[in-house]
N, C-alpha and C positions, 0 to 999 in steps of 0.2 A: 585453142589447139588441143586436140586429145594425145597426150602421150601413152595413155593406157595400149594403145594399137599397136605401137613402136617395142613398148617394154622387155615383152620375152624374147624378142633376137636383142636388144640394148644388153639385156640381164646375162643372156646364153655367150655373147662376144665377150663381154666385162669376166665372164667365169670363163672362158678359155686363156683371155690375155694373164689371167691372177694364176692360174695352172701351169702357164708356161715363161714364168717372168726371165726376162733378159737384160743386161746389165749397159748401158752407155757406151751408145756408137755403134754396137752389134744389134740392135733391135730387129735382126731382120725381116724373122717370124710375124713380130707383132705390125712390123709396116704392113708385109702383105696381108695379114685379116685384114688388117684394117683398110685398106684400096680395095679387095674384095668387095667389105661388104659396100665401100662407097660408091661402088662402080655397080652394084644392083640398084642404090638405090637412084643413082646418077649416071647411066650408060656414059653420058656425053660429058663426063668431068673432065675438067682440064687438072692438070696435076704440075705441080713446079717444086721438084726434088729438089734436095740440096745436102750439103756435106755427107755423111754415111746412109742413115737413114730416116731422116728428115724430111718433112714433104708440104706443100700448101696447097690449098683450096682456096677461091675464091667466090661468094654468092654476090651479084649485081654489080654493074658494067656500067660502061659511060661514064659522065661526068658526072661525079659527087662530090662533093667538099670535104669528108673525112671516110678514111678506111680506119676501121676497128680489126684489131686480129684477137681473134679467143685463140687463148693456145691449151695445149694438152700436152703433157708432157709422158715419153711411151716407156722409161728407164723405170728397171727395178733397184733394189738397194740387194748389196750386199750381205747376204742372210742365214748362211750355212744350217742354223741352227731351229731355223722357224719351220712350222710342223708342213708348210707348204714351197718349200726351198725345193730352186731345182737341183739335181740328182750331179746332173755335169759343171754348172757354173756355180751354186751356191748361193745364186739369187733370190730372192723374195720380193713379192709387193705387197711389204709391210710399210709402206708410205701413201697408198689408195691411191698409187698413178694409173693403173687399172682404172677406175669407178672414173677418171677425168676421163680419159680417150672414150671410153662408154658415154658419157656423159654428151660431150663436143660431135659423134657420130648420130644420137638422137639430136640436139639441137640443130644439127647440120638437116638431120631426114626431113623434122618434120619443118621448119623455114622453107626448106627445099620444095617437098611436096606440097604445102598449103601457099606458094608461094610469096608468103608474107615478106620476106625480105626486100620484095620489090616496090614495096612501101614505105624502105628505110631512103632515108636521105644520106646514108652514106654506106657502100661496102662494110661486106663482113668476111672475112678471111681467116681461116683455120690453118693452123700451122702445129704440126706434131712436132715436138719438139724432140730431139734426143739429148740423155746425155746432163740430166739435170743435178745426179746426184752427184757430190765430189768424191769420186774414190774407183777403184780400179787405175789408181794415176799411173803405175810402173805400162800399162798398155795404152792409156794414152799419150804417155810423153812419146812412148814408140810412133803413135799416130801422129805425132808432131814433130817428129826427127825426120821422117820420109814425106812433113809435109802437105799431109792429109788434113790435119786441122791445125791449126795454130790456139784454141781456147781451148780448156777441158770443159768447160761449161757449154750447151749446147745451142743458149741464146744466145750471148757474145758472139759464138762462132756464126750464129746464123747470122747477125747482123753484121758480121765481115762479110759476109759473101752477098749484103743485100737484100735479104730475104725481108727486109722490116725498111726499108729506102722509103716507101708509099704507103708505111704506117704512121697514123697521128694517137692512136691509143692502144696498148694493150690490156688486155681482159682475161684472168685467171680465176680459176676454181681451185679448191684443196681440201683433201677430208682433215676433219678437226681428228684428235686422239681419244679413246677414254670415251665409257658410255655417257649420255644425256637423258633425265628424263623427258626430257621434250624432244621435239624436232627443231633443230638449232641453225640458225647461219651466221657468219660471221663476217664481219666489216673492221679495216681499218687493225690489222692486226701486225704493225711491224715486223720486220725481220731485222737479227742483225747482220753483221758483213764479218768478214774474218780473213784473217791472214793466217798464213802457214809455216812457221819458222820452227829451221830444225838447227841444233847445235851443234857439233863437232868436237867434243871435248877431247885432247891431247895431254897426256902424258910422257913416260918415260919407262919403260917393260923391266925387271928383272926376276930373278928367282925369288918368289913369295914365300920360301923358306929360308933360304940360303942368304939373299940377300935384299931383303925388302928395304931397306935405308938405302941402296939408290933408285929407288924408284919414285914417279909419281904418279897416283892411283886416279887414270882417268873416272872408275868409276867413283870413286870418294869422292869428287869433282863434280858429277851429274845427282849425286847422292844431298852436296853439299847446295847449289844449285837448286834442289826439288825444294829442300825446306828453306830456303830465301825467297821463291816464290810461293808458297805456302804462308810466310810471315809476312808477306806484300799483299794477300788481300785484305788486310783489315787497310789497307790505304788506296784500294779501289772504290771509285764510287757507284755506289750500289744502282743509282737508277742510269746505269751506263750497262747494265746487265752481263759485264764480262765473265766470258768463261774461257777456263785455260785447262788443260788436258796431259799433260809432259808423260809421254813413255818412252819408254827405250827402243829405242827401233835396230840397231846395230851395235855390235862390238865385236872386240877377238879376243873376247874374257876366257881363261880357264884356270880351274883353282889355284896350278902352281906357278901360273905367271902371275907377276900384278898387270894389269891391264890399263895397255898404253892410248887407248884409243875406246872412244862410246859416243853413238849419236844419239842424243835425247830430241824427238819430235811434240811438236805441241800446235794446234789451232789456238788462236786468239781471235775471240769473238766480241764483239760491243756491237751498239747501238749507232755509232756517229765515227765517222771517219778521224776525226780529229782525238777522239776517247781514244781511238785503238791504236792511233802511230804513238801517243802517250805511254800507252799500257806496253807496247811494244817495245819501247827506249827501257821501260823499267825490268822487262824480261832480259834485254840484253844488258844492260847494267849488272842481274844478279849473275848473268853469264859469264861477263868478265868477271866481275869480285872473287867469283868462285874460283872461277881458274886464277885467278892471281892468291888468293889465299893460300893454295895448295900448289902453287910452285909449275901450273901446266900452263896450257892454254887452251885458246875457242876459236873455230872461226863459223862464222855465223849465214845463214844462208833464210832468206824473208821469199817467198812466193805468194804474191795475191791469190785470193781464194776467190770470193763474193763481195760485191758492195752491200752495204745496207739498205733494206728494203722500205721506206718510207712511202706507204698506201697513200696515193694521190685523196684527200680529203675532198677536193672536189668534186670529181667522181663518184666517191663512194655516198653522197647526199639523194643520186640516181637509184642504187640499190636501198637504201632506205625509203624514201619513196615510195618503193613499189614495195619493201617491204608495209610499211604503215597500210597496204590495201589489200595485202594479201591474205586470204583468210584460213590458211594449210600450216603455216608453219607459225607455230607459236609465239619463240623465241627469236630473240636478236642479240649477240653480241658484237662489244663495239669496243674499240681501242687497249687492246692487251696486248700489246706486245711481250714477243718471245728474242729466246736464244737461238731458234733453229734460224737456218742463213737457207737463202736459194738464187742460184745465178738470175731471178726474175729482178735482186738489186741491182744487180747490171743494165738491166733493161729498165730500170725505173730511170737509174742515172740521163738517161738518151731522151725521154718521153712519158707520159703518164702514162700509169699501172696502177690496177687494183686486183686483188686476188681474194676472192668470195669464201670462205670456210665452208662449210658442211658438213653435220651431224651426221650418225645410220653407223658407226664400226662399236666394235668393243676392242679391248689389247690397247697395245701402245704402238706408239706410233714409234717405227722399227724395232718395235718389240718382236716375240716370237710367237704369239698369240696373234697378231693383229689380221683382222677380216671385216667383212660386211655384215649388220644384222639386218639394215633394215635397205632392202634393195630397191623397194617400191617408193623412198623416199629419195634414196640416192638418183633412181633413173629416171624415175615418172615427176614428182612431186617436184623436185627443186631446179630439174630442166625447164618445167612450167615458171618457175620462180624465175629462172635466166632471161625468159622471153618479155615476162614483165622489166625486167632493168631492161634490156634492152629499149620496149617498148617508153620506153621514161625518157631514153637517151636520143629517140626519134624528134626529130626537128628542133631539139632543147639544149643542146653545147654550143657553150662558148667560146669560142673559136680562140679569143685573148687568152682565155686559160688552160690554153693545149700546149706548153713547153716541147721544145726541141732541141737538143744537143748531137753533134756527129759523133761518130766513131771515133773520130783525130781526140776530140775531146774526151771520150771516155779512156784513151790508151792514154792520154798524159794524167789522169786521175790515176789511174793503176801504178805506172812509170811513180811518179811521186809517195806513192806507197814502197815501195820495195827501195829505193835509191836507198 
C-alpha cells in the first residue's frame, strides 16, 4: 500500500483537528471533519453514532469469525496554558489524540480503497471514541444528571450502549512523549487504574483572634493529613507504581475565622486492583487519624476513575512479528509500564486490548510545548506498520485466547471498588 498518496490530506486534517482541539463529549467540530472527509472517501459509508459524539464505521460484511475495532480517540486535554490552546475552551492536544484520528482515517482510505480488507477473515471497525481524558467532570456529572451518559469515560459508555456487543478485540494507537533518536514503537506498555477520593475534613469556626481555643482547624486537619500521607510512601510498594496528588479543592477559609470545613482531592493510581483498594484503606486511615488527632472529623467520598490497563501479551507477539520484518522503523520498545491511566483499562477488563506507542513529537506529554516533528512517520510510515500487524493477525488468532467478560461484570468490579 502506498501511503505517500494519502499523506498531505492525513497531515492537513491532523493539523486542523490540533488547531481546533475540543474537550470530551463536545467533539462536535472534530466529528464533522472527520465524516466529511470519510464520506469523500466513502460516498456509501454507513455510520452508527452513538452517545454525543461518538461514531462507527464498519470495513467487511457477512460472516466472519472475529470483528477487530481500531479505536481513535477525538478529546483534547485540558490546556489553558499550551502555545496552541484554544482561545474559548482552554483545550489542547498535548496528548497526540490528533495524530490517532489522522492515523485510523488513512488506515480506514487506504484498506478502503485498495480493497484489502476483503482479504481479512474478520471485520474491521473504527470507532471514534469521545471522551477519553478524565476531567472537565463538573459538565459531565451535569451530562449524567439529565441522563445523557452514565460513564465519564467514553469506552465504558460506549459499551453501555452496545457499541462493542460484536467486538472480540480492541486495537489502540498512542504517541509516546519526549523526543527519540530513532523512530520508535511501542508494545505491551501497562497503564495504571485509579480512583478518585475526595475528603471532607470538618471542624468547628470561631474568631481566629478573639477566640481560637474553641475552635477546630479543619485546615490543620488537611495540613496534618498531607504529611501522614507523605510519611506513608516509604511503606508503598514501589513496583505497584502509586501515585497520589492531595490539593485542596474547597473551603470557607478566611484569615479571621478559623475554618470549619476544607476538601482535600486526590487520584490514587497503582498497577493492580488489589494495590489500590490497599493503598486506599491507608489514605483513608491517615484521614481519620488526622481528624481524630485534632478533635474534627471526615467523611470520605471514593469515585472509580480507570481500571488498569494490562496489554493483552498475546496479541502484542502480532505487532512484533511484523515488527521483526519491518524495515522503517528501527526501534522497538517493550513492557514499560507507566502511571498515566486511560478508560482503554476498562475495555481491557471486557476483552483483549492492545494499544501500539509511537514515536515523531517532542514536549511532554500534556505538557505545553507538546507537537508533531516528524509527520511523515506518524502518518505515512507507521500506518504502513498497522497494516503489517494487521496482516500478521489474518487467519492466525486463536479463538481460545480471545477472553470475554459483560458489562454486568465490569459494573460489579467498579461497585466493589468504591463500596
Amino acid at each position: 500500500m502506498d501511503f505517500s498518496r494519502s499523506y498531505e490530506a492525513i497531515k492537513q486534517i491532523a493539523d486542523q483537528i490540533y488547531a481546533n482541539p475540543e474537550l470530551g463529549y463536545k467533539e462536535t467540530n472534530t466529528k464533522e471533519l472527520v465524516l466529511d472527509y470519510l464520506t469523500q472517501v466513502n460516498p456509501d459509508i454507513d455510520v452508527q453514532y452513538f452517545s454525543t459524539t461518538g461514531f462507527r464505521i464498519t470495513l467487511g460484511s457477512g460472516e466472519k469469525p472475529l470483528n477487530i475495532a481500531f479505536i481513535a480517540e477525538l478529546d483534547a486535554v485540558y490546556a489553558p496554558s499550551h502555545f496552541r490552546a484554544g482561545l474559548e475552551n482552554g483545550a489542547a492536544h498535548n496528548c497526540g489524540h490528533y495524530t490517532q484520528v489522522a492515523i485510523a482515517l488513512a488506515l480506514y482510505q487506504q484498506l478502503f480503497e485498495s480493497g484489502r480488507y476483503e482479504a481479512f477473515d474478520y471485520k474491521l471497525s473504527f470507532i471514534f471514541v469521545p471522551a477519553e481524558e478524565y476531567l472537565d467532570l463538573a459538565y459531565r456529572e451535569e451530562l449524567r444528571r439529565e441522563g445523557t451518559i452514565t460513564h465519564y469515560g467514553g469506552k465504558p459508555e460506549a459499551v453501555r450502549l452496545g457499541v462493542f456487543d460484536d467486538i472480540d478485540i480492541s486495537m489502540c494507537v498512542h504517541a509516546i512523549g519526549g523526543e527519540f533518536e530513532q523512530r520508535t514503537v511501542e508494545v505491551n506498555s501497562d497503564l495504571a487504574g485509579f480512583l478518585y477520593k475526595k475528603y471532607h475534613f470538618k471542624g468547628k469556626a470561631s474568631h481566629a483572634g478573639l477566640d481560637p481555643f474553641s475552635s477546630v482547624n479543619a485546615y490543620n486537619i488537611s495540613t496534618l493529613f498531607n504529611t501522614a500521607v507523605g510519611l506513608s510512601r516509604q511503606q508503598i510498594d514501589e513496583k505497584e507504581m502509586v501515585r497520589m496528588n492531595p490539593i485542596v479543592m474547597d473551603s470557607d477559609m478566611s484569615t479571621n475565622v478559623v475554618p470549619n470545613h476544607i476538601t482535600v482531592g486526590t487520584d490514587l493510581r497503582a498497577q493492580s486492583l488489589t494495590y489500590m483498594k490497599e493503598a486506599a484503606d491507608r489514605l483513608d486511615h491517615a484521614a481519620e487519624g488526622s481528624s481524630r488527632a485534632l478533635m474534627g472529623d471526615v467523611d470520605i467520598e471514593t469515585q472509580m476513575g480507570y481500571l488498569p490497563f494490562k496489554q493483552d501479551r498475546y496479541l502484542s507477539t502480532f505487532a512484533k512479528a511484523a515488527f521483526e520484518k519491518n524495515n522503517q522503523i528501527p526501534k522497538l520498545m517493550s513492557s514499560n509500564p507507566i502511571s498515566a491511566a486511560g478508560d482503554i483499562g476498562d475495555l481491557s477488563y471486557m476483552m483483549p486490548c492492545i494499544q501500539i506507542g509511537y514515536s515523531g513529537f517532542t514536549g511532554t506529554i500534556h505538557g505545553d510545548d507538546f507537537i508533531d516533528i516528524d509527520p511523515v512517520f506518524i502518518y505515512q510510515i507507521f500506518p504502513q506498520f498497522l497494516v503489517e500487524v494487521l496482516e500478521e493477525m489474518n487467519g492466525n488468532i486463536d479463538r481460545e485466547k480471545v477472553y470475554s467478560r459483560s458489562y454486568e461484570d465490569y459494573l460489579n468490579v467498579i461497585s466493589s471498588m468504591t463500596e
